[in-house]
C-alpha positions, 0 to 999 in steps of 0.5 A: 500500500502507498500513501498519497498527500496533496498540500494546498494552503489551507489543508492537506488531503491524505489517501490509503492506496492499495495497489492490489486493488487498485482502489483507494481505502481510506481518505482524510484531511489535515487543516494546515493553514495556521502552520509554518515552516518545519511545523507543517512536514511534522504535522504530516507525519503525525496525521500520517502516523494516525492513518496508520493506526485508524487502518490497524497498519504498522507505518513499515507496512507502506511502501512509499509515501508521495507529496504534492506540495504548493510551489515548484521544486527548483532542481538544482537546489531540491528547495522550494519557489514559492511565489508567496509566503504561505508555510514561510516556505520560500527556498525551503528545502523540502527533501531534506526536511521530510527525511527527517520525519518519514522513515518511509521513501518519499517522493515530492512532485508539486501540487498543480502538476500532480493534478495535471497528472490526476486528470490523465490518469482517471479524470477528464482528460483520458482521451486526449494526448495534448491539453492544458490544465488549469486549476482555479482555487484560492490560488491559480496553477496550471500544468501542460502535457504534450504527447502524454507527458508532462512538460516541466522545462529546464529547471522543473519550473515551467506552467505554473502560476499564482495570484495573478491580477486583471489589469482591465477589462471589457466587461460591463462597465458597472461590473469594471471596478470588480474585474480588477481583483484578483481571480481566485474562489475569495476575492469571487466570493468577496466580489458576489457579496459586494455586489448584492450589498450595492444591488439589493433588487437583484437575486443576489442581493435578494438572497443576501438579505434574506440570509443575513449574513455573508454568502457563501458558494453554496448559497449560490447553488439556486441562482447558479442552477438559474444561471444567473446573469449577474454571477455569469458577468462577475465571473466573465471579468473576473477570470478575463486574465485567466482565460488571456492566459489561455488563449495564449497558451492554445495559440502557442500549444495548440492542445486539444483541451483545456481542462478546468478544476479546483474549487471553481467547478462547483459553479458548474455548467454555469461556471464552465460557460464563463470560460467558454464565452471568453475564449469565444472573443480572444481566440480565433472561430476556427481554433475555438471550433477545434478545442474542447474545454471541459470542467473536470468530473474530479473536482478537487480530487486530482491532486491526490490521485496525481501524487499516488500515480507519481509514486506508483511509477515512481517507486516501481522504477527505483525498485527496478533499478535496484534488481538491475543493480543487484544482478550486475553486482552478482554477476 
């Protein structure tokens, strides 16, 4: 058995993987956003220790342990980029520091190409050879596969990135001032209520008032199921940047799909026809007529199922390795 740990900055989702069934066991999540530094890997290994025991397995009984961490692993270094200072993790140096917590082998991969891998493997992305990911959150990633494989570049830095803010947009112009915060889940969320507050006759502001209390996204789930043309214009601006970033990226990599995921799923179809609807003005009818983009059916769960594919293949070819090795040496 193998376990998995997909990081973001909030929690850290853990899942029991057996091989033999090739199904996962057992799930749980570790809240980790109040953690800093050497701190979080120690409480890893903790909620670890307690998957083990609630499981009645023996730590040595789990072949190899795979993490997903926020941030890109700069090879040269085996340290952490970290474009922000969550987990104070900037140039961290994140093998060394899990060695010593882990008895187990471990393999690092980061978060966002985990969940491009997740969708290759059981997600949305099966049957396609080239695509791009993105996943869209409390924080923006995005991984690229070319002819199966995931494209990293030189230095294991390549497709990804975070926080990323709108200059300006062409949407509404009642809605200007909101397309200039930041795309991620928050700063949406903030938007929609803002929004409701200033506009009390609107369904949103209808359902603020009757609430009586900040919305959250699952308050939405009647006007996202109504399509509500408010959400659908706040969303139009403030994914613009994003969905530039897109069409740059399918003018350079003609991919055969974008495949979206993170929490920006739970809008749904709704959610889908914002990105749909922006890339129909930024890139040309003849290359959105040979693109497919699609919201991942796994949601939130790629990460993990990413980082337990990373291990799987992972650990098979250090094993490998090893048998190769120990029949030279006999021979």
């Amino acid at each position: 058995m193998i376990v998995g740990i997909d990081l973001d900055n909030c929690k850290a989702e853990f899942a029991l993987y057996s091989e033999k069934e090739d199904k996962i066991l057992y799930r749980s999540s570790l809240e980790i956003k109040k953690l800093v530094g050497e701190n979080v890997i120690f409480e890893l290994s903790r909620h670890f220790e307690e998957l083990c025991r609630v499981n009645k397995l023996q730590p040595f009984s789990i072949k190899a342990i795979g993490i997903g961490t926020i941030g890109k692993v700069f090879l040269e270094t085996e340290s952490l980029v970290v474009n922000d200072n969550w987990f104070e993790w900037n140039n961290f140096k994140i093998r060394e520091v899990i060695e010593k917590y882990f008895k187990q082998p471990v393999y690092i991969t980061d978060s966002f190409r985990a969940r491009t891998i997740g969708e290759l493997w059981k997600g949305s992305a099966q049957d396609f050879t080239n695509f791009i990911y993105y996943g869209i959150g409390n924080v923006i990633g995005n991984g690229i596969v070319i002819d199966q494989k995931i494209y990293s570049g030189t230095h294991n830095l390549a497709s990804e990135f975070y926080q990323i803010k709108e200059k300006s947009s062409s949407y509404p112009s009642e809605l200007s001032s909101y397309s200039k915060n930041e795309t991620n889940l928050n700063n949406i969320m903030e938007t929609i209520n803002d929004f409701g507050y200033k506009n009390p006759n609107t369904p949103i502001g209808k359902l603020k008032k009757s609430l009586g209390t900040v919305l959250h996204l699952k308050d939405l789930d009647p006007l996202i199921k109504n399509n509500d043309k408010d959400i659908f214009n706040i969303l139009c601006g403030l994914t613009l940047t994003v969905s530039h970033h897109m069409s740059t990226m399918i003018y350079a990599l003609d991919p055969q799909a974008i495949i979206i995921g993170g929490p920006i799923t739970r809008f749904g179809g709704l959610g889908l026809s914002v990105f749909k609807h922006n890339l129909k003005t930024l890139i040309t009818p003849f290359a959105y007529s040979l693109l497919k983009i699609k919201f991942s059916f796994l949601k939130e769960s790629s990460g993990v199922l990413g980082v337990l594919y990373t291990v799987l293949r992972a650990y098979t070819d250090d094993i490998m390795k090893q048998v190769e090795s120990d029949v030279e040496s006999v021979s």
